[in-house]
C-alpha positions as CSV (number, residue, x, y, z in Angstrom):
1,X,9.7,-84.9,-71.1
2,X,12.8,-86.4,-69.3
3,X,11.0,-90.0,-67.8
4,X,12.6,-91.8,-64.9
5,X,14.6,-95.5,-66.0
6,X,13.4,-98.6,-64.9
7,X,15.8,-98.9,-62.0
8,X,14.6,-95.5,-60.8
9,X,11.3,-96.0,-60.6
10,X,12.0,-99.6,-58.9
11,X,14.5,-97.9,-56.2
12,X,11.3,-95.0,-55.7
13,X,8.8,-97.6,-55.4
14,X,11.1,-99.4,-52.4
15,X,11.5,-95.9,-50.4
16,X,7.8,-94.7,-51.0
17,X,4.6,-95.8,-49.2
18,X,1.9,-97.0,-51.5
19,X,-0.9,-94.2,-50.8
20,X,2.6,-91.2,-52.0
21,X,3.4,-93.9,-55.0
22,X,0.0,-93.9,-56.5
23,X,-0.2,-90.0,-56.2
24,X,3.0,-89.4,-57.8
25,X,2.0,-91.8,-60.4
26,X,-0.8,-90.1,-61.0
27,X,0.5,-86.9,-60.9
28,X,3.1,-88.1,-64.0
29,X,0.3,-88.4,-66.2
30,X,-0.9,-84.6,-65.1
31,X,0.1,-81.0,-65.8
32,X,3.2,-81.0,-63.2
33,X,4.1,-84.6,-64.6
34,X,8.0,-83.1,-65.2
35,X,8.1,-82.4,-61.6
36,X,7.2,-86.3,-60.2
37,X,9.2,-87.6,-63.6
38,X,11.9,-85.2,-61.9
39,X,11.1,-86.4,-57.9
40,X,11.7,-89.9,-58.7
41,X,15.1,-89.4,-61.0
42,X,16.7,-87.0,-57.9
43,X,15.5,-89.6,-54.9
44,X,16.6,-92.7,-56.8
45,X,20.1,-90.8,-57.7
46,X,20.3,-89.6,-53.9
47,X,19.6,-93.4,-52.8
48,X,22.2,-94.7,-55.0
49,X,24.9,-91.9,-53.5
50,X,24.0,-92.8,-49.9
51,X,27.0,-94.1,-48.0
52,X,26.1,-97.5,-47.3
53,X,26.5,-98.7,-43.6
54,X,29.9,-98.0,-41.8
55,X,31.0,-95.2,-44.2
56,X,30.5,-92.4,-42.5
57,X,31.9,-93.4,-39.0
58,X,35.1,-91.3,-39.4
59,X,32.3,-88.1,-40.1
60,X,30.2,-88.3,-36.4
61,X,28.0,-85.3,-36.6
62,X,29.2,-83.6,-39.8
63,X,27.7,-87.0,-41.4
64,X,25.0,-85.7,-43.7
65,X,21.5,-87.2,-43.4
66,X,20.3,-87.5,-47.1
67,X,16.6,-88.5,-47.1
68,X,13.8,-87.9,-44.6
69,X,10.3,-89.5,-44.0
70,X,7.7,-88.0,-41.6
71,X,4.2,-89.5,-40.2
72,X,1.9,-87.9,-37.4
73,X,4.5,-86.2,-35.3
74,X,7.4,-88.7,-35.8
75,X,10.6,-88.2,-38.3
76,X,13.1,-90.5,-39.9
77,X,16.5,-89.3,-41.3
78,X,18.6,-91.6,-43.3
79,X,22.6,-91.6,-43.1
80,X,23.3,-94.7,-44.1
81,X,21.7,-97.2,-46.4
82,X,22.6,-101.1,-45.6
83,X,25.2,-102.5,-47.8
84,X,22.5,-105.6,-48.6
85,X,25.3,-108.1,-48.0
86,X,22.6,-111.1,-47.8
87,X,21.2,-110.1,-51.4
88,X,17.5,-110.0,-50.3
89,X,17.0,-106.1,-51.0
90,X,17.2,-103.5,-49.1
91,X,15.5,-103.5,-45.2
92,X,16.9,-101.1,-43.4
93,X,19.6,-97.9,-43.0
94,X,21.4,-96.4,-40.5
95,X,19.8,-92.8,-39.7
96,X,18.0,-91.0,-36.8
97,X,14.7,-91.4,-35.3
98,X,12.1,-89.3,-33.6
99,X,9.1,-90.8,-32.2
100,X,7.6,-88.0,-31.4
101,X,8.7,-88.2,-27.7
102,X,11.3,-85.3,-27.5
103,X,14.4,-87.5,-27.9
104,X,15.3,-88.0,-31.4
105,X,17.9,-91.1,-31.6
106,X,20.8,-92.3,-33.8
107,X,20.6,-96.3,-34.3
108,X,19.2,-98.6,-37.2
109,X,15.8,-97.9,-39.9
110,X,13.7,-100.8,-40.7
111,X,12.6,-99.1,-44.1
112,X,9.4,-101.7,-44.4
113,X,8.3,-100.3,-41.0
114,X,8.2,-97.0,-41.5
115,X,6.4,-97.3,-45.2
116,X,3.7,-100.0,-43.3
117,X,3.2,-96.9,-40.7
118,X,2.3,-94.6,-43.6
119,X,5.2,-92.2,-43.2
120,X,5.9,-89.9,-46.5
121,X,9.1,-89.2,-48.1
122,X,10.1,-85.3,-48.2
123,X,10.4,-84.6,-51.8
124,X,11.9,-81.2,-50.9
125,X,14.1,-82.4,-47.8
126,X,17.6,-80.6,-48.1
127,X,20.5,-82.6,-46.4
128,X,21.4,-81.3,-43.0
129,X,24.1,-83.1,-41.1
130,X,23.3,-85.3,-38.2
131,X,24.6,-82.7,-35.2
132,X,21.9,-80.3,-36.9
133,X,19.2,-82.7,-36.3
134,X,20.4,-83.9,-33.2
135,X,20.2,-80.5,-32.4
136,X,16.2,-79.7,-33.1
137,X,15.7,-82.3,-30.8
């Protein structure tokens, strides 16, 4: 069985709410452990791929949206990640936002916010680009 490295499971643990971490952990230590071992290595290599803030200006709405969270009728999408210029980890991204109000918006993530509301990451999100998303809303 293929295990994640340290600095995946460290990168999953900062992009996952607790209640998600503690069922994927679990669920590496069951039958279908290859698929959360698996989960973890493809969301910490899609994190470290991310264009971090700023690179994808030139794109507009062909800029892919790489990771999505979800909670109770509200969505995140994340374009960007921060480029963590300060050194004190990562805090937010550059995506889009739906509150669950009919307007989904393009602007800055706090990532600590959304995990404290309970919102899940999609394991099985595909990347869609932003005009897509825009789009649904």
């Amino acid at each position: 069985m293929n295990t994640p490295t340290v600095e995946d499971l460290a990168t999953f643990i900062t992009l996952t709410p607790r209640g998600q971490l503690a069922a994927v952990v679990e669920g590496m230590r069951g039958e279908e452990g290859q698929f959360f071992a698996d989960t973890v290595t493809k969301i910490a290599g899609i994190w470290r791929d991310t264009p971090k803030t700023y690179e994808t200006d030139a794109q507009g709405c062909a800029a892919l949206a790489r990771l999505h969270w979800f909670t109770g009728g509200c969505d995140w999408w994340l374009v960007e990640k921060d480029s963590d210029p300060d050194g004190e980890g990562q805090i937010q991204a550059f995506g889009i936002a739906d509150l669950g109000q009919g307007c989904r918006e393009l602007g800055y993530i706090s990532l600590p916010e959304i995990l404290e509301a309970g919102a899940e990451l999609d394991f099985h999100f595909t990347p869609v680009t932003v005009g897509e998303i825009l789009k649904g809303g």
